[in-house]
C-alpha positions, 0 to 999 in steps of 0.5 A: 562114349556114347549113351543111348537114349531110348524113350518107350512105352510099351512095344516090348517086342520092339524093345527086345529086337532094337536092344539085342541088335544093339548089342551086335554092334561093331562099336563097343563104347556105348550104354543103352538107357532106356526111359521106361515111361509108364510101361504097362507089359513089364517092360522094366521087368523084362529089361531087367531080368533079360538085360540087366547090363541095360540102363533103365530110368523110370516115368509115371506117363507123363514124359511122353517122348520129349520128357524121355529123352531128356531125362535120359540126356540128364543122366548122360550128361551127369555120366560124362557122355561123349555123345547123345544118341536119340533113338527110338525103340521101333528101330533096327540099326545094321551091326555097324550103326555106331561105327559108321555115325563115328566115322561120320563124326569124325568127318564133320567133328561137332556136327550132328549126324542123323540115320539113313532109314531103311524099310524093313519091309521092303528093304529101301530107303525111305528117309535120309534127311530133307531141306525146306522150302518155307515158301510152299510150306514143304521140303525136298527129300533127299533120298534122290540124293543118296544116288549121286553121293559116294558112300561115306559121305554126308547129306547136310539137311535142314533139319532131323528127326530124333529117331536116331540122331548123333548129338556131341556133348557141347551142344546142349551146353550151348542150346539146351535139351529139348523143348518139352514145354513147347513140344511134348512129344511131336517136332522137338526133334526139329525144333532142337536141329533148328536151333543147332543150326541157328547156334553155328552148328550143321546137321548131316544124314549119314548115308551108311549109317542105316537104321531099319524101320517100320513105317506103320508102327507109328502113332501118327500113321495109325491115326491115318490109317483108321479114318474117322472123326474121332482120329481126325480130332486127335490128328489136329489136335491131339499130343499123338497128331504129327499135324498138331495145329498148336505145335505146328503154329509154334513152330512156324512162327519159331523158325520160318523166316518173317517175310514168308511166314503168312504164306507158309503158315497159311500153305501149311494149315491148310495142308494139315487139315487137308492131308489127313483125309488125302493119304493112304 
């Protein structure tokens, strides 16, 4: 049994499209909850009266998306899940998601296994999991990879984010959930792969598990996409930024190895107060 976890706020359209493609999987044995934190379009409402085979778990906006995905993984666990899997709502897996992050998993029984991203605009690929490279303060993506692999098989990564990530039970058992104190809402997800590694576990992308996308929809690229000073503020500083200098900074020191962490960490600074007004 897989229990779905989708942390939301607001994005009702977003909700509806990931819900119904849910609902045309291939794999039947699986649950959505949806963590409805604070939602200001009706978004319970419509879930219930639209879905109400759909499992909704309440927020007062304050969860953000680390608190979201615990509470949905509380609930999970409490109802004898087999697996956790992190989703989130601006997503469109293809109708054989679940069947092939299965498949995957039984390939690599205890592993983690992320999603293979797909831009729905466009219809390649844009993310299939990376490895880091702590000296330069950056990582090898591995979407050159996908071309050298057979389908079915897996790319061991060094990390993954939570926008849909295949988690078995034990794990959390052993390493917890997600950090919340340490990160409300962005790199939770790393750090949770970090510390899976750590404990003995791997982490893979799986190559046919595909999830469609919308790359723009995101917080952090509206962030970077209106350029301004208010923007770059909430860019370094703020709970949306994805270049958060405090939560980067807990991060670095958590997890890059100590003899390269000056250099890394002054690359990576410098890289977040430089990137912002760099990228398109």
């Amino acid at each position: 049994m897989i229990y779905i976890i989708i942390p939301v706020f607001n994005r009702w359209h977003f909700t509806k499209a990931c819900v119904e493609q849910l609902q045309r999987q291939t794999y039947k044995d699986f649950k959505i909850v949806i963590v409805d934190d604070g939602s200001t379009d009706d978004t319970a409402g419509k879930l219930a009266e639209e879905y109400p085979e759909v499992i909704v778990l309440k927020g007062d906006g304050s969860l953000w998306w680390t608190g979201g995905i615990n509470l949905g993984i509380e609930y999970a666990l409490q109802h004898n899940a087999d697996f956790v899997l992190s989703l989130n709502n601006d997503t469109l897996p293809k109708i054989n998601y679940l069947e092939e992050l299965i498949e995957a998993s039984n390939l690599k029984p205890g592993a983690l296994i992320g999603s293979t991203g797909i831009d729905t605009n466009t219809g390649e690929i844009n993310y299939c999991g990376e490895q880091i490279i702590w000296l330069t303060d950056s990582a090898k993506n591995l979407v050159e990879d996908i071309k050298k692999k057979e389908k079915r098989q897996l790319l061991e990564v060094s990390y993954f984010p939570g926008r849909g990530l295949l988690i078995p039970k034990e794990v959390f058992g052993i390493i917890g959930k997600f950090d919340q104190k340490a990160f409300p809402h962005y790199m939770a997800d790393y750090d949770f792969t970090f510390r899976a590694i750590k404990a003995g576990y791997k982490v893979y992308c799986s190559i046919d598990a595909q999830l469609g996308t919308y790359p723009e929809a995101s917080g952090a690229n509206q962030l970077i996409a209106q350029k301004t000073w208010k923007n770059y503020k909430e860019h370094l500083f703020g709970m949306k930024g994805a270049a958060n200098l405090k939560y980067y900074f807990i991060y670095v020191t958590r997890h890059c190895p100590w003899y390269l962490l000056p250099i890394s960490a002054t690359i990576g600074t410098g890289k977040r107060l430089a990137s912002y007004w760099l990228k398109k």
